[in-house]
N, C-alpha and C positions, 0 to 999 in steps of 0.2 A: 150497718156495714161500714167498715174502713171505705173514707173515702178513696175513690183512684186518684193518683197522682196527676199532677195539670198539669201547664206550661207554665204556671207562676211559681211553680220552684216551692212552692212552702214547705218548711220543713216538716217529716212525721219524726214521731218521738216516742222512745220504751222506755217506760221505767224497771230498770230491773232490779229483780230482790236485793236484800241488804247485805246477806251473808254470801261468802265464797265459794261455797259449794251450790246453792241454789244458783247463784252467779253463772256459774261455768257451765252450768246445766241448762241455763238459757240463753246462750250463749248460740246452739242450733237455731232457736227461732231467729235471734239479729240476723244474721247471713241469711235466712229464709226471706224476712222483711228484707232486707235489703234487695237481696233478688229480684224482687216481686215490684220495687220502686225502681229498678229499671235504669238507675240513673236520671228517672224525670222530676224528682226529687230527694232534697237532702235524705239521710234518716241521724238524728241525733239521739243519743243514749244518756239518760238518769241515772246514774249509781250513788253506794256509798263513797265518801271521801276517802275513806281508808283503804280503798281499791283504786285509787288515780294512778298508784306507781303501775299496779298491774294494766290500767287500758290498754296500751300500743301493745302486750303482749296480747293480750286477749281478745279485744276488737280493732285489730292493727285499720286504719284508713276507715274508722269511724271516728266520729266527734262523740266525745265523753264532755259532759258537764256532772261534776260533782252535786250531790243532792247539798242543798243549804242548809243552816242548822236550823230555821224554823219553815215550815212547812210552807210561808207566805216569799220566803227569800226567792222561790224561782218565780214568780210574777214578773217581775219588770223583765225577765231574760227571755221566758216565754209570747210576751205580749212585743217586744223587739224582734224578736226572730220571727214575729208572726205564724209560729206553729199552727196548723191547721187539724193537724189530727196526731192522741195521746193514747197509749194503752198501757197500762196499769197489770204488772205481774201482782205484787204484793197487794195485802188483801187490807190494808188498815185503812182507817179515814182519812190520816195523815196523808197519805201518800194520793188519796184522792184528792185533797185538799189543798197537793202539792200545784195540779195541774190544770184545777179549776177555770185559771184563764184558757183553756183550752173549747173550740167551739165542738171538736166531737172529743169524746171522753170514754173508755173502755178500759175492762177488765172482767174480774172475777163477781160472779154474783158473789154480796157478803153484805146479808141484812139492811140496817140502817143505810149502810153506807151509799146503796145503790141509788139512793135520791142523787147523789153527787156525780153520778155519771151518766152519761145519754144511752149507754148500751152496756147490757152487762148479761154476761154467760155462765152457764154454773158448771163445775169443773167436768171434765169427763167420767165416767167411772163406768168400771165393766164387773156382770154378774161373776166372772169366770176369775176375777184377780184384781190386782193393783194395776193401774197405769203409772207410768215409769213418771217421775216430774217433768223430765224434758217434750215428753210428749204431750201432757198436759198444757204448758206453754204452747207448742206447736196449736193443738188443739184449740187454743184461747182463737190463737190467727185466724185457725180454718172456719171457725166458729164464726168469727166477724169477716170472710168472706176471701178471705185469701187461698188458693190452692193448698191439697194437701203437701206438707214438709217433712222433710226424714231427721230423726232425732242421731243426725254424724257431726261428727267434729270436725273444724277444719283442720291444712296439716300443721304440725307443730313448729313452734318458732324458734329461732335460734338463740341462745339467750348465754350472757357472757357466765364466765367461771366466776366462783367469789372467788373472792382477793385471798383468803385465808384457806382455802382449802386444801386438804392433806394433799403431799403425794401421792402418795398409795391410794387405792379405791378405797371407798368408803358408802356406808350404809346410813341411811336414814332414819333413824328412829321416832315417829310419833307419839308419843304415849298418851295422849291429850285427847279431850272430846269435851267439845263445848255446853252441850247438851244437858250433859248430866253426870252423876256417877255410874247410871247403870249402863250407859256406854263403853265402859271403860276397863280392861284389863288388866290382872292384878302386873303393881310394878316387878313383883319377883317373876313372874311370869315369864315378859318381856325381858330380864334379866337372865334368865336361862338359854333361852333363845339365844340372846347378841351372845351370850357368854359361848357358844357351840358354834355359832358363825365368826367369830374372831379367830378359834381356836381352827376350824379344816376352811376357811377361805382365807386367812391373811389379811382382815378387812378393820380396815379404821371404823370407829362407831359414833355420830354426829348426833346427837339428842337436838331435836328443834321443837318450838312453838311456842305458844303468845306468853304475855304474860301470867293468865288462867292456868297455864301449865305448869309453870315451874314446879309445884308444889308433887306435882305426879314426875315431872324429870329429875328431880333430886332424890324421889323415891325409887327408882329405877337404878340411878348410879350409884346410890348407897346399898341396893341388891347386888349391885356388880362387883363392889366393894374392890374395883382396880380404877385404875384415874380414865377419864373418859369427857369428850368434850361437851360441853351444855352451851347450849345458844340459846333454850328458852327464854323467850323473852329481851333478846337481844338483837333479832333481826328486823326489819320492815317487810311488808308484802312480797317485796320486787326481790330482798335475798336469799325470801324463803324459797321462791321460785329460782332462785340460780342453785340453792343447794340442794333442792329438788330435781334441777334439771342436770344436774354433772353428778347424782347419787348411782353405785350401783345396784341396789336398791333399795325401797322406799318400805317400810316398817308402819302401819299405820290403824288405825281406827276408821269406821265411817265419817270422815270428818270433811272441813273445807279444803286439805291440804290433800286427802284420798284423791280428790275431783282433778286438783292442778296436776299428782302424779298421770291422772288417766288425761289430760288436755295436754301433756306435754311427752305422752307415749311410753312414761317412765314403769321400768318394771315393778311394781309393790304387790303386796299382801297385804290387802285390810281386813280386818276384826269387826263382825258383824254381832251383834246378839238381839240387843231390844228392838233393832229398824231392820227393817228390809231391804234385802237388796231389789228387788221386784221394783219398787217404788224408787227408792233414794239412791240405788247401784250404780257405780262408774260407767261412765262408756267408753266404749269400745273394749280392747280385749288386754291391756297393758296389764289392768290390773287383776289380782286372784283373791276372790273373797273367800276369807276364812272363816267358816263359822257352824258351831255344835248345837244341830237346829232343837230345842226342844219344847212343849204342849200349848207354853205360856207365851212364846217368841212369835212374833213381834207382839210387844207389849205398849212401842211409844212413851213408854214410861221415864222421868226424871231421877227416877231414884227405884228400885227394884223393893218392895213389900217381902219379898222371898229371902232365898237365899244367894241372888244372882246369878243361877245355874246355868243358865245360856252363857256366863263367861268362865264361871271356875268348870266347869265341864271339858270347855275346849283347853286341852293339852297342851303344854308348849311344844309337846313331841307333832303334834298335829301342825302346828303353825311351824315349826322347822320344818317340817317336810315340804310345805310349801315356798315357805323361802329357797330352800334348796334345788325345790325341781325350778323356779323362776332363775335362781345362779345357773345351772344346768343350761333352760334353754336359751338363755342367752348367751352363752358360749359355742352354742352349734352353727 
C-alpha cells in the first residue's frame, strides 16, 4: 500500500503517461492523490517534456518535473528530493527504471517488469464492458489503498487569446490522429463539412496539428480548394491550447487534442471508428462523439485490413448535423 503521508514532508510522485490524451485523463487521479496527501506532503508530477508548456494549465499548484532523456537522468533529482513513495501509470521498463531510486515503487502489473517495482496491480476490467482509462488510473490508487476517486475534471482555466487569431469566429479543424490510418477520416469528408459550415455560419476555418499531420491538412485544404488557414505543424502545446480554447468549435478525431477540447469545456465533435468511446471517450459532456458503429468496431487497429467502413460509412451529412446541433446549443 501507498505509504501515508508523515511529518517529514517527503515528497510522493506520479509518473504520468507520455501522450496528451492519456495525460489529461489522468489528470482525475493527481487532484485525487493530491486530496488524499492532505497537505502533509508534497505530491510531485513525471511528465513528457513536450508537455512542460501545458503543466500550469493542467496541474496549476503542482510541481511538474520533465521526464529526462534517459531513463537514469531522474536519479540524482529523486534521491535529493528524498521521494519516499512512486507510482508508475505507464506500463514500460523505462519508466520503472526511471524511479528505481524510489524506496516504495507502484504501478500496473506488466510481466518482466514487475521485478522493478515493490507493488504492482493488474488493471481493472469488468465482464459487462470497457473501463474508461481514467478510471483505470483511479483504480491503480484505490488498488494501492487510497479511497475510492471520481473520474471529473477540474474547472477550466483561463488561457490567453493567440496573437493571430481571426476576428470573426472560427472553427477548429483536426484532421489528424496519431495512431494510425485507420483512425482517420477521409480529407474530402472533412472538406465537405467546413465547406457547409462556412457557408450557413459565417465561420473562419483554422486547420491545427503536429507535424504528423500536415500531410492529412494539406489534404483537406486542397478538398476545399478555397484558401484557408494551416497551422499544422506550426504551433507548440501551449498554442494549440489557446486555439482550442477561443475556437467556436472544435472538429476532431479521437486524438490528444479531442481530451484538451473536453479539459477545457470547449464545444467539439470527435470521429470515432476503430476505438472506443467506452474506454478512450472525453469527459465530461463538452464533447459529441461521432461515429457509424459497425461489426468489426472497435478494432484497435493501426491500419484497417477492410475497407475502413467504420469511417467512409459515417457521412459527412451525419457529422454536420452534429456540428450544427453543438453551433445551436451553444447559442441558447
Amino acid at each position: 500500500m501507498i505509504p501515508a503521508p508523515t511529518s517529514s514532508a517527503q515528497p510522493h510522485l506520479l509518473r504520468l503517461p507520455n501522450w496528451l490524451g492519456d495525460f489529461i485523463l489522468s489528470v482525475p487521479s493527481v487532484h485525487h492523490y493530491q486530496s488524499w496527501l492532505g497537505g502533509k506532503a508534497p505530491l510531485l508530477v513525471v511528465g513528457p517534456s513536450a508537455l512542460s508548456p501545458l503543466a500550469p494549465i493542467l496541474l496549476p499548484k503542482i510541481e511538474y518535473i520533465p521526464a529526462p532523456a534517459f531513463p537514469f537522468g531522474l536519479r540524482s533529482i529523486l534521491q535529493k528530493r528524498k521521494v519516499s513513495s512512486a507510482v508508475a501509470y505507464p506500463n514500460s521498463v523505462r519508466v520503472a527504471l526511471e524511479i528505481l531510486p524510489v524506496p516504495y515503487r507502484a504501478g500496473f502489473e506488466r510481466g518482466l517488469r514487475n521485478s522493478l517495482l515493490t507493488e504492482y496491480k493488474t488493471r481493472k476490467s469488468s465482464p459487462l464492458g470497457y473501463i474508461h482509462v481514467a478510471d483505470q488510473y483511479l483504480g491503480l490508487l484505490e488498488d494501492l489503498g487510497l479511497p475510492k476517486g471520481k473520474a471529473c475534471l477540474p474547472p477550466p482555466p483561463s488561457i490567453a487569446k493567440p496573437k493571430d487569431a481571426p476576428t470573426r469566429p472560427y472553427i477548429a479543424v483536426l484532421p489528424g490522429a496519431a495512431y494510425g490510418p485507420a483512425k482517420r477520416w477521409d480529407p474530402a469528408s472533412f472538406a465537405s463539412v467546413i465547406s457547409d459550415l462556412q457557408q450557413s455560419h459565417s465561420l473562419e476555418i483554422v486547420l491545427l496539428g503536429g507535424p504528423d499531420d500536415q500531410k492529412e491538412c494539406q489534404a483537406v485544404a486542397e478538398a476545399l480548394g478555397s484558401p484557408i488557414t494551416d497551422l499544422s505543424g506550426k504551433t507548440t502545446t501551449l498554442e494549440l491550447a489557446e486555439w482550442l480554447a477561443h475556437a467556436e468549435l472544435i472538429l476532431c478525431h479521437d486524438s490528444g487534442p479531442m481530451h484538451l477540447a473536453a479539459y477545457l469545456r470547449k464545444p467539439a465533435v470527435a470521429i470515432f471508428g476503430s476505438t472506443e468511446p467506452a474506454w478512450t471517450g472525453p469527459l465530461g459532456v463538452s464533447v459529441t462523439v461521432a461515429r457509424h458503429k459497425v461489426s468489426c468496431s472497435p478494432c484497435f487497429l493501426k491500419t484497417c485490413p477492410l475497407d475502413r467502413r467504420c469511417m467512409t460509412r459515417l457521412t459527412p451529412e451525419e457529422v454536420l448535423t452534429a456540428c450544427r446541433h453543438k453551433l445551436t446549443s451553444m447559442n441558447k
